[in-house]
C-alpha positions in Angstrom: 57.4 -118.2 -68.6 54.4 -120.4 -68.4 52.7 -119.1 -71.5 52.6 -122.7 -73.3 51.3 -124.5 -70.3 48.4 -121.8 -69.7 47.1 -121.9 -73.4 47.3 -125.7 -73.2 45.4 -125.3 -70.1 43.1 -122.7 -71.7 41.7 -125.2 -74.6 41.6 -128.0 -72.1 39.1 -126.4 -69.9 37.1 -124.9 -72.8 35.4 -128.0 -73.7 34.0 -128.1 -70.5 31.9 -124.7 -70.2 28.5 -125.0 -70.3 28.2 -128.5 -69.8 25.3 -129.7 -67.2 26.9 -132.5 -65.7 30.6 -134.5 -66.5 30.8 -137.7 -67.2 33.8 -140.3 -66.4 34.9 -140.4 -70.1 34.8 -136.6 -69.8 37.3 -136.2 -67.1 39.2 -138.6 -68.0 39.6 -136.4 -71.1 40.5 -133.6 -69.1 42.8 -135.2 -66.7 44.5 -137.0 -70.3 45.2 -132.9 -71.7 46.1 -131.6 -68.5 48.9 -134.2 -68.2 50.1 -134.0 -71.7 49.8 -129.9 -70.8 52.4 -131.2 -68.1 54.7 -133.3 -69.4 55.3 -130.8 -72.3 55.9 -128.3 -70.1 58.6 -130.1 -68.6 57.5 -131.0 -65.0 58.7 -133.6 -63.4 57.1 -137.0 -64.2 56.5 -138.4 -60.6 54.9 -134.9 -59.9 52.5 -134.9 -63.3 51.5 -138.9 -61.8 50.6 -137.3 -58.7 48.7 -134.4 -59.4 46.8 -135.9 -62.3 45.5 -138.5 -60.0 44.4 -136.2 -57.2 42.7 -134.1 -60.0 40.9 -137.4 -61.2 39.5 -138.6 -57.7 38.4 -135.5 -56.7 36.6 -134.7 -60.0 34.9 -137.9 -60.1 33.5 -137.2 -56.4 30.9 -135.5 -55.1 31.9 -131.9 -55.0 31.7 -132.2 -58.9 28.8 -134.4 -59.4 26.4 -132.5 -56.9 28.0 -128.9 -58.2 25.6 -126.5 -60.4 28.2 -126.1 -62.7 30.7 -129.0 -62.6 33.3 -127.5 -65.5 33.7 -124.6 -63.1 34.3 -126.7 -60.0 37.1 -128.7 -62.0 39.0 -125.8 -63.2 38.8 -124.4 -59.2 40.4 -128.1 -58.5 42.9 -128.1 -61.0 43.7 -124.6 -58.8 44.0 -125.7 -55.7 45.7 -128.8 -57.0 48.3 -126.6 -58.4 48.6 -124.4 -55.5 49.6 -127.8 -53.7 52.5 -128.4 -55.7 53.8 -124.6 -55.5 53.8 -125.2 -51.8 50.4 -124.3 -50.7 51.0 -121.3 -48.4 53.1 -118.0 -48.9 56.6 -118.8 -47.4 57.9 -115.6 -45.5 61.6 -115.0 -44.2 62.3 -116.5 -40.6 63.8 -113.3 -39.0 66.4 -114.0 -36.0 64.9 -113.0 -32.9 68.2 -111.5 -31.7 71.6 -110.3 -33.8 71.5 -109.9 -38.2 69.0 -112.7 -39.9 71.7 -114.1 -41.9 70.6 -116.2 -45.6 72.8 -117.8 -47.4 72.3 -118.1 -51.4 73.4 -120.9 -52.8 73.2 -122.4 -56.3 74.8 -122.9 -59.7 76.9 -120.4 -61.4 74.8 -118.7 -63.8 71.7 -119.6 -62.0 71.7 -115.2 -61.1 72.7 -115.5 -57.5 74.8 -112.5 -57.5 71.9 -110.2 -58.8 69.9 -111.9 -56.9 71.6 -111.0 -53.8 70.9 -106.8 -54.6 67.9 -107.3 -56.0 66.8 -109.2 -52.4 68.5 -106.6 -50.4 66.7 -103.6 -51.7 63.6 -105.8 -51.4 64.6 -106.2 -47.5 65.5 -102.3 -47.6 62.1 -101.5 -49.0 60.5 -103.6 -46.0 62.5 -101.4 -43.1 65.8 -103.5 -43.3 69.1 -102.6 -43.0 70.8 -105.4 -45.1 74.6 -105.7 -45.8 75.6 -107.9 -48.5 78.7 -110.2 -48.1 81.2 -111.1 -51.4 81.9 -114.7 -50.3 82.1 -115.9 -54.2 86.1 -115.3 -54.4 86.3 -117.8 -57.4 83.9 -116.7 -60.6 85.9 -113.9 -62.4 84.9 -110.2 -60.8 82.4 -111.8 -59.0 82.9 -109.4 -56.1 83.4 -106.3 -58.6 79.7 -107.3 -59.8 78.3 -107.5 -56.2 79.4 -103.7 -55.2 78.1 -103.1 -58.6 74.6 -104.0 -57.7 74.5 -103.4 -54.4 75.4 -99.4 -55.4 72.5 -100.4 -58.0 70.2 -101.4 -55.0 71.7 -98.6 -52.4 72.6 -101.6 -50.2 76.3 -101.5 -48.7 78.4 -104.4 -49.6 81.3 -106.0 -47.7 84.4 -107.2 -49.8 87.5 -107.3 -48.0 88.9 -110.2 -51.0 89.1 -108.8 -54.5 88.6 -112.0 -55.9 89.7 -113.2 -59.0 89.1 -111.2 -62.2 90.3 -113.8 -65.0 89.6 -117.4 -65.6 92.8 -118.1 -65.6 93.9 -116.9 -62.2 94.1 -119.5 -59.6 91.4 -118.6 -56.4 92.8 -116.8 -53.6 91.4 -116.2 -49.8 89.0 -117.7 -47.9 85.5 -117.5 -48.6 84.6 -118.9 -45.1 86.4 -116.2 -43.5 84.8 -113.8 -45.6 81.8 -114.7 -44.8 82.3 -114.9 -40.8 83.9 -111.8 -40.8 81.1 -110.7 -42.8 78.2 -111.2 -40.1 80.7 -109.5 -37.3 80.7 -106.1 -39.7 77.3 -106.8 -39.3 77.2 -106.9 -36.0 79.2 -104.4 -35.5 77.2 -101.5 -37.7 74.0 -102.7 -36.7 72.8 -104.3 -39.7 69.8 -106.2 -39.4 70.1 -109.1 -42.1 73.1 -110.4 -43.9 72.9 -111.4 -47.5 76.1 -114.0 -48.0 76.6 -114.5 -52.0 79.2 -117.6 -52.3 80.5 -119.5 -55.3 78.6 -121.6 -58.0 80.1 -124.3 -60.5 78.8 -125.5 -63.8 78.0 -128.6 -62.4 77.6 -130.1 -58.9 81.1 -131.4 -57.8 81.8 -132.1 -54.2 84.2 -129.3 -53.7 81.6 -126.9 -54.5 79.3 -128.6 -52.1 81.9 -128.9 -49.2 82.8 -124.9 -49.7 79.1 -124.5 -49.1 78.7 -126.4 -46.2 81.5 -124.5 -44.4 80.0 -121.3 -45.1 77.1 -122.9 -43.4 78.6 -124.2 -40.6 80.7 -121.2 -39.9 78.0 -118.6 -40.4 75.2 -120.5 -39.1 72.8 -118.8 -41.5 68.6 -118.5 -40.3 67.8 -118.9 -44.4 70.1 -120.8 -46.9 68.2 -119.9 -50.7 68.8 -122.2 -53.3 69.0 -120.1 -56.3 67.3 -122.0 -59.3 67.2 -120.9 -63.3 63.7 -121.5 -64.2 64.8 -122.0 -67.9 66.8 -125.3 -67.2 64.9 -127.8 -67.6 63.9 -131.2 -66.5 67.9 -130.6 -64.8 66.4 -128.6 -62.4 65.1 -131.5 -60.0 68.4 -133.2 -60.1 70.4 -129.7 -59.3 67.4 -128.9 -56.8 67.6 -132.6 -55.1 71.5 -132.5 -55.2 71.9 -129.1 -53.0 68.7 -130.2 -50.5 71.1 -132.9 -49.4 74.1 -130.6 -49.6 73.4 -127.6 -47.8 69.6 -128.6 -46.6 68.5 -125.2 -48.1 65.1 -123.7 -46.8 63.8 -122.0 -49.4 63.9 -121.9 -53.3 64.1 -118.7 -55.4 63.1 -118.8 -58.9 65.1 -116.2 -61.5 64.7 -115.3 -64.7 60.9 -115.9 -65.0 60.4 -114.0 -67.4 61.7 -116.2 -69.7 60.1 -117.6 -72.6 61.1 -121.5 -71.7 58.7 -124.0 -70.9 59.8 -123.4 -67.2 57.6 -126.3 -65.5 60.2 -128.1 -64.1 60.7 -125.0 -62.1 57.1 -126.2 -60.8 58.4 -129.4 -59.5 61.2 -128.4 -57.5 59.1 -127.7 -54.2 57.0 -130.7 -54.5 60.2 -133.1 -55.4 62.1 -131.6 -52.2 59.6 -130.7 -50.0 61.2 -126.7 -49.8 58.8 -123.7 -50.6 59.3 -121.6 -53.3 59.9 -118.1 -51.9 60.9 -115.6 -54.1 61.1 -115.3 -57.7 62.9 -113.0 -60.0 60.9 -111.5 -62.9 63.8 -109.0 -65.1 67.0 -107.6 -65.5 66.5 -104.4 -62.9 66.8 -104.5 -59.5 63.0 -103.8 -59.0 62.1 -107.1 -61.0 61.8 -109.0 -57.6 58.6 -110.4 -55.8 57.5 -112.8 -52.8 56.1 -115.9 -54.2 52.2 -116.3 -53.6 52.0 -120.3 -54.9 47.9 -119.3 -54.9 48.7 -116.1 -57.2 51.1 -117.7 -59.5 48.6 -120.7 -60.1 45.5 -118.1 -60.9 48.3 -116.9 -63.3 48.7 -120.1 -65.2 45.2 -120.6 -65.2 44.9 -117.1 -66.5 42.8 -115.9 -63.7 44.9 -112.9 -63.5 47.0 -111.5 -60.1 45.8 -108.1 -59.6 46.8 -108.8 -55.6 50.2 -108.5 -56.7 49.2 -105.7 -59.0 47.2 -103.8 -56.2 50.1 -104.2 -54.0 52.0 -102.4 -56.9 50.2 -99.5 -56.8 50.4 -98.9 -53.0 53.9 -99.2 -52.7 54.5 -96.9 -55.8 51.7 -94.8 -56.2 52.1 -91.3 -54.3 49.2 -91.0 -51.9 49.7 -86.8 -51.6 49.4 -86.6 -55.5 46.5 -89.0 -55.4 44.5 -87.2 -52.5 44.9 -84.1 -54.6 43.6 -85.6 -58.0 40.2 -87.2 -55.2 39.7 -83.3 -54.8 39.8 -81.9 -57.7 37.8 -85.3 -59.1 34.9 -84.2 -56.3 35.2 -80.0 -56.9 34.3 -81.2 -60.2 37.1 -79.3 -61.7 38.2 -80.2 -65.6 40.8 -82.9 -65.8 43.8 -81.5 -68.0 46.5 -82.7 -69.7 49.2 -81.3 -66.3 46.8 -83.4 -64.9 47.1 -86.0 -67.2 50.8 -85.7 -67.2 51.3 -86.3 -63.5 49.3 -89.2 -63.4 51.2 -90.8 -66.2 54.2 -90.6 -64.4 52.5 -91.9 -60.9 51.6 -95.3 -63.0 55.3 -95.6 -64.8 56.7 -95.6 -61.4 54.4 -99.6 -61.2 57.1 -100.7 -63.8 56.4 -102.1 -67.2 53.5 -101.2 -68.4 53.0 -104.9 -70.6 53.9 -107.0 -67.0 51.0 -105.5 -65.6 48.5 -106.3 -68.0 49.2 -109.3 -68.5 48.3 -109.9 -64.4 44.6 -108.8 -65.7 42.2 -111.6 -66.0 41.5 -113.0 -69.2 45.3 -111.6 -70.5 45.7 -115.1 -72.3 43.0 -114.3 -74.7 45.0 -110.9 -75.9 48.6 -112.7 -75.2 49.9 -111.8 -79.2 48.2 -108.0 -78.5 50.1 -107.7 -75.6 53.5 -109.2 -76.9 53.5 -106.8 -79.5 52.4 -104.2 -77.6 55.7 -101.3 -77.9 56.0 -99.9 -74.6 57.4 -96.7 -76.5 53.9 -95.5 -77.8 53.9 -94.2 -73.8 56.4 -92.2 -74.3 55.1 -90.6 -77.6 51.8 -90.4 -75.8 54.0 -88.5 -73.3 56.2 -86.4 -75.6 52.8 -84.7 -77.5 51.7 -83.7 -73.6 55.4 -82.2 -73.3 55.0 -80.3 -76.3 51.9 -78.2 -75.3 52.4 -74.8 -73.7 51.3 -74.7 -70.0 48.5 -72.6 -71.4 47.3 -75.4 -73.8 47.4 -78.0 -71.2 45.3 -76.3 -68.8 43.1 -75.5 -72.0 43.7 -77.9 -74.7 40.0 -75.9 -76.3 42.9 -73.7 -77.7 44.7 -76.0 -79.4 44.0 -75.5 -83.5 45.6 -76.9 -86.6 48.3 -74.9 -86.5 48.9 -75.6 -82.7 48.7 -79.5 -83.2 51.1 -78.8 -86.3 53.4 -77.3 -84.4 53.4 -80.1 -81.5 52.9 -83.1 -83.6 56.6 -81.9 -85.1 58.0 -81.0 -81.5 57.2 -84.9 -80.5 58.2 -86.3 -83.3 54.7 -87.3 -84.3 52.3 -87.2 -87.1 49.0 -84.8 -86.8 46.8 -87.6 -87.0 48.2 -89.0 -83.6 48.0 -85.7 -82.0 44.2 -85.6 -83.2 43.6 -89.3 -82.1 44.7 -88.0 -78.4 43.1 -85.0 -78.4 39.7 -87.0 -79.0 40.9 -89.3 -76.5 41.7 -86.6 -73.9 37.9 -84.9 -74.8 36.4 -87.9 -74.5 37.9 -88.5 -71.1 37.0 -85.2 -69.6 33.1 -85.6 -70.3 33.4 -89.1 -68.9 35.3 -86.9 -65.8 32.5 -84.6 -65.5 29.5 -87.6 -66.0 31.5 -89.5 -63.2 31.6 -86.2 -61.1 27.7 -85.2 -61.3 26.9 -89.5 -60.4 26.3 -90.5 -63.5 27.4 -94.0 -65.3 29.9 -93.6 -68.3 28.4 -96.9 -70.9 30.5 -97.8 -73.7 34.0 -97.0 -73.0 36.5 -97.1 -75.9 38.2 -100.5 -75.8 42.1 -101.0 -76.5 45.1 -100.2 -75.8 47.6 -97.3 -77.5 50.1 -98.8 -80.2 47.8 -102.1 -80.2 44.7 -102.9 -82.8 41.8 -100.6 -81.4 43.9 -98.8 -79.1 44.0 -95.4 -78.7 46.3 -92.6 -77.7 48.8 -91.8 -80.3 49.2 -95.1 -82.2 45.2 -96.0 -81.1 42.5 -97.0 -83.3 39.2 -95.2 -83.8 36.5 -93.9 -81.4 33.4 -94.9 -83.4 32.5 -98.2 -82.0 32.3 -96.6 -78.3 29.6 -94.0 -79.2 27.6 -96.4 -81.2 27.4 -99.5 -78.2 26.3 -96.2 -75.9 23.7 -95.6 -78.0 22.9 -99.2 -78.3 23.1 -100.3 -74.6 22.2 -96.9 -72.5 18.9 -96.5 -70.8 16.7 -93.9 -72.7 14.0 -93.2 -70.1 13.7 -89.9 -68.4 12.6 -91.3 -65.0 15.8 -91.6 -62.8 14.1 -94.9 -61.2 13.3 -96.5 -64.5 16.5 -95.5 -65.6 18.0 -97.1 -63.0 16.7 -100.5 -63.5 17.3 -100.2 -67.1 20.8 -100.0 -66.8 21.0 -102.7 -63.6 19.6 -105.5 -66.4 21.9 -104.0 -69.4 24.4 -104.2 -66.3 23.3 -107.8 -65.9 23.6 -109.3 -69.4 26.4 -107.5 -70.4 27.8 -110.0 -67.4 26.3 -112.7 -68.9 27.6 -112.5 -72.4 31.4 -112.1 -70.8 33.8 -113.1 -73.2 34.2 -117.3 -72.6 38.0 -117.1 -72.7 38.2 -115.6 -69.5 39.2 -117.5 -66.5 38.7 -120.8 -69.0 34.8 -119.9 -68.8 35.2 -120.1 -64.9 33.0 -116.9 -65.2 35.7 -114.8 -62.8 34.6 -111.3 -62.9 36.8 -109.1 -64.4 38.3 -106.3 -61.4 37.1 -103.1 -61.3 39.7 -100.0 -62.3 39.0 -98.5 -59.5 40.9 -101.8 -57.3 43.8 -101.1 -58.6 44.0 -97.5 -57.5 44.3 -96.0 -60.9 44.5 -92.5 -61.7 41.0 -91.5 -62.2 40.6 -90.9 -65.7 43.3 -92.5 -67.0 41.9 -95.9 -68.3 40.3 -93.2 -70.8 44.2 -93.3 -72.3 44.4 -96.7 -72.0 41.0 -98.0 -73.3 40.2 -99.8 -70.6 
């Protein structure tokens, strides 16, 4: 969504790496691109004004003229400045102390408050809830038909006494209010702890939209009322926003379709303009494509810092700790990693979700943004489909595999042979880092790249030269383990030093270890991480 703004952001902060100390014509440079970054990007003028000038005073004080590197102290300004204006802290759901937390959504029609609604209340059901969603929105053709659609999507019971209407041309029948008040009693009654009340949207604000929403209000007495926001709308999305705070008085703003390719920086503006935290945001079409808003993770994300909280937090929830205990053991029994080994730990890290969404949380993504675009997700599953055309016997002991063999499961995966031999080097590459990993030892010069991208691996990859030869180059040659061990701790040291300056704008952030993110072991071998 904010791919524009972060490469405008990028360049900006560029020309300031490796300068000694910043002078006033210098930031004013800076703060000149960042609010021309701004404005293009749609957010709101009176917020661009404001944050541009805090940036400015700050920058030409003293935590930038006394810092040892002032470029990096004005990129981690711009960062905090932009945490400000995304509401500073991470806004959490007010539960009710006693009875069903009951929110209210309310927004335009089209804004995705009706998918919204399942994809919250499987969030909710993930966290221990027991939600129950209510069809309050008995205007908008099978409005309620699509709620009990996604809710049996989410595995959240819905409750729709009202059909609805299910053509544009049928006049609105039954009473929303009552719908929704009768709504919280079933509630009640079942002993459901939160209540998820969709209600009806219009193309525009009108006041009979706003009075139906207000009586929902008043009738339920709701402990969160969500304003439901497109992030794609544009600059219209501070009037809409501004329009429903002093309709409804929501508390809280969720952001859908993110993952959009608009400009999306009005979206930016909406909790600065009204004063409401941005809570939630909606990242896809399934029902899983739902987070909590971090305002500190999504501006290391525009500043292409990366998010791999989020990502780490992704790999908890999913990642199957049973599975992964038994992978530790076999890792320390120094056992040989197969391809059933492989196989399962493939499928562990597709359960995380899209395999492109989570790279591009990495730090320095930015850089490899057109790598990643076209990145197919498919070459996965024809990484996956050569696996699933070994015998058992050859994935215990892939040493058995021959021409014939790889003939024979390059055509069972629909494959070339050349791909099957491009994983099968992979796959022996990976088990002697396994077993140099397993007996202490460092692994230098990992293959770079990604499968189905340029230099990747796996079975749309790139070649394995250029990882043997920067061993050779950079690995420590001395026999004595103590020498060695310096060696490597200053190859260690300027390999860190020459990072790549796109990273983090030249902030120098450190790139997170493989191991954070509670990957497979072994498995960044298939990657080419």
């Amino acid at each position: 969504m904010f791919n524009s703004l972060s490469d405008r952001l990028t360049a900006t902060f560029k020309n300031l790496k490796g300068k000694g100390r910043l002078t006033e014509a210098d930031v004013d440079a800076t703060v000149r691109e960042i609010r021309r970054a701004l404005l293009d990007a749609d957010v709101a003028v009176p917020v661009v004004r404001e944050f541009t000038a805090a940036v400015k005073e700050r920058a030409l004080g003293l935590e930038v003229s006394e810092a040892l590197n002032p470029g990096q102290q004005v990129v981690k300004i711009v960062n905090e400045e932009l945490q400000n204006i995304l509401g500073g802290q991470t806004r959490r759901i007010r539960m009710a102390k006693s009875g069903p937390t009951i929110i209210m959504l309310a927004g335009l029609q089209g804004a995705g408050k009706t998918t919204l609604a399942g994809k919250l209340g499987k969030w909710l059901k993930g966290q221990g809830h027991r939600p129950l969603l209510v069809a309050s929105d008995l205007q908008r053709p099978n409005a309620v038909t699509q709620l009990k659609v996604v809710g049996e999507r989410a595995g959240v019971p819905v409750f729709a006494p009202h059909p609805g209407t299910t053509s544009e041309f049928d006049d609105p029948t039954g009473d929303p209010v009552q719908v929704a008040r009768d709504g919280v009693a079933q509630a009640r009654a079942r002993l459901h702890d939160v209540v998820i009340v969709d209600t009806a949207g219009r193309l525009g604000i009108d006041e009979a939209l706003m009075a139906q929403a207000r009586d929902i209000r008043d009738a339920v007495q709701p402990d969160e009322v969500l304003f439901v926001i497109d992030a794609m709308v544009g600059q219209d999305a501070v009037n809409t926003a501004q329009a429903f705070n002093e309709g409804v008085d929501f508390t809280g703003v969720v952001l859908s379709k993110l993952d959009g390719d608009a400009r999306g920086g009005a979206a930016l503006s909406v909790a600065s303009v009204t004063g409401k935290p941005i809570m939630f945001a909606s990242t896809g079409e399934n029902v899983d494509d739902f987070e909590q808003f971090h305002p500190d993770r999504m501006a290391s994300r525009i500043l292409d810092m990366g998010d791999v909280l989020t990502l780490i937090e992704q790999a908890e929830k999913q990642w199957d700790r049973a599975e992964a205990e038994k992978m530790a053991r076999k890792f320390t029994d120094q056992e040989d990693f197969t391809f059933e080994d492989f196989l399962a730990q493939m499928q562990q890290l597709r359960k995380m979700g899209s395999m492109k969404k989570m790279l591009m949380m990495m730090p320095g993504a930015a850089g490899m943004r057109e790598q990643l675009e076209n990145f197919d997700e498919r070459e996965i599953d024809r990484v996956e489909a050569i696996v699933r055309s070994m015998t058992p016997h050859e994935r215990v002991a892939p040493k058995i595999i021959n021409g014939s063999r790889r003939a024979r499961i390059a055509k069972g995966s629909g494959v070339t042979v050349s791909e099957v031999n491009q994983l099968m080097e992979r796959f022996a590459q990976a088990q002697k880092m396994m077993k140099r990993l397993a007996q202490g030892k460092g692994v230098p010069g990992m293959p770079a790249g990604i499968p189905g991208m340029p230099g990747g691996g796996g079975a749309g990859g790139g070649k394995k030269g250029k990882g043997k030869s920067s061993a050779k180059k950079g690995g420590s040659r001395s026999g004595n383990p103590a020498k060695r061990a310096q060696e490597n701790a200053a190859l260690e040291q300027q390999r860190k030093q020459k990072a790549p300056a796109g990273s983090a704008f030249g902030a120098g952030q450190a790139q997170p270890d493989p191991a954070d993110l509670n990957l497979p072991k072994g498995f960044e071998k298939f990657l080419g991480k």
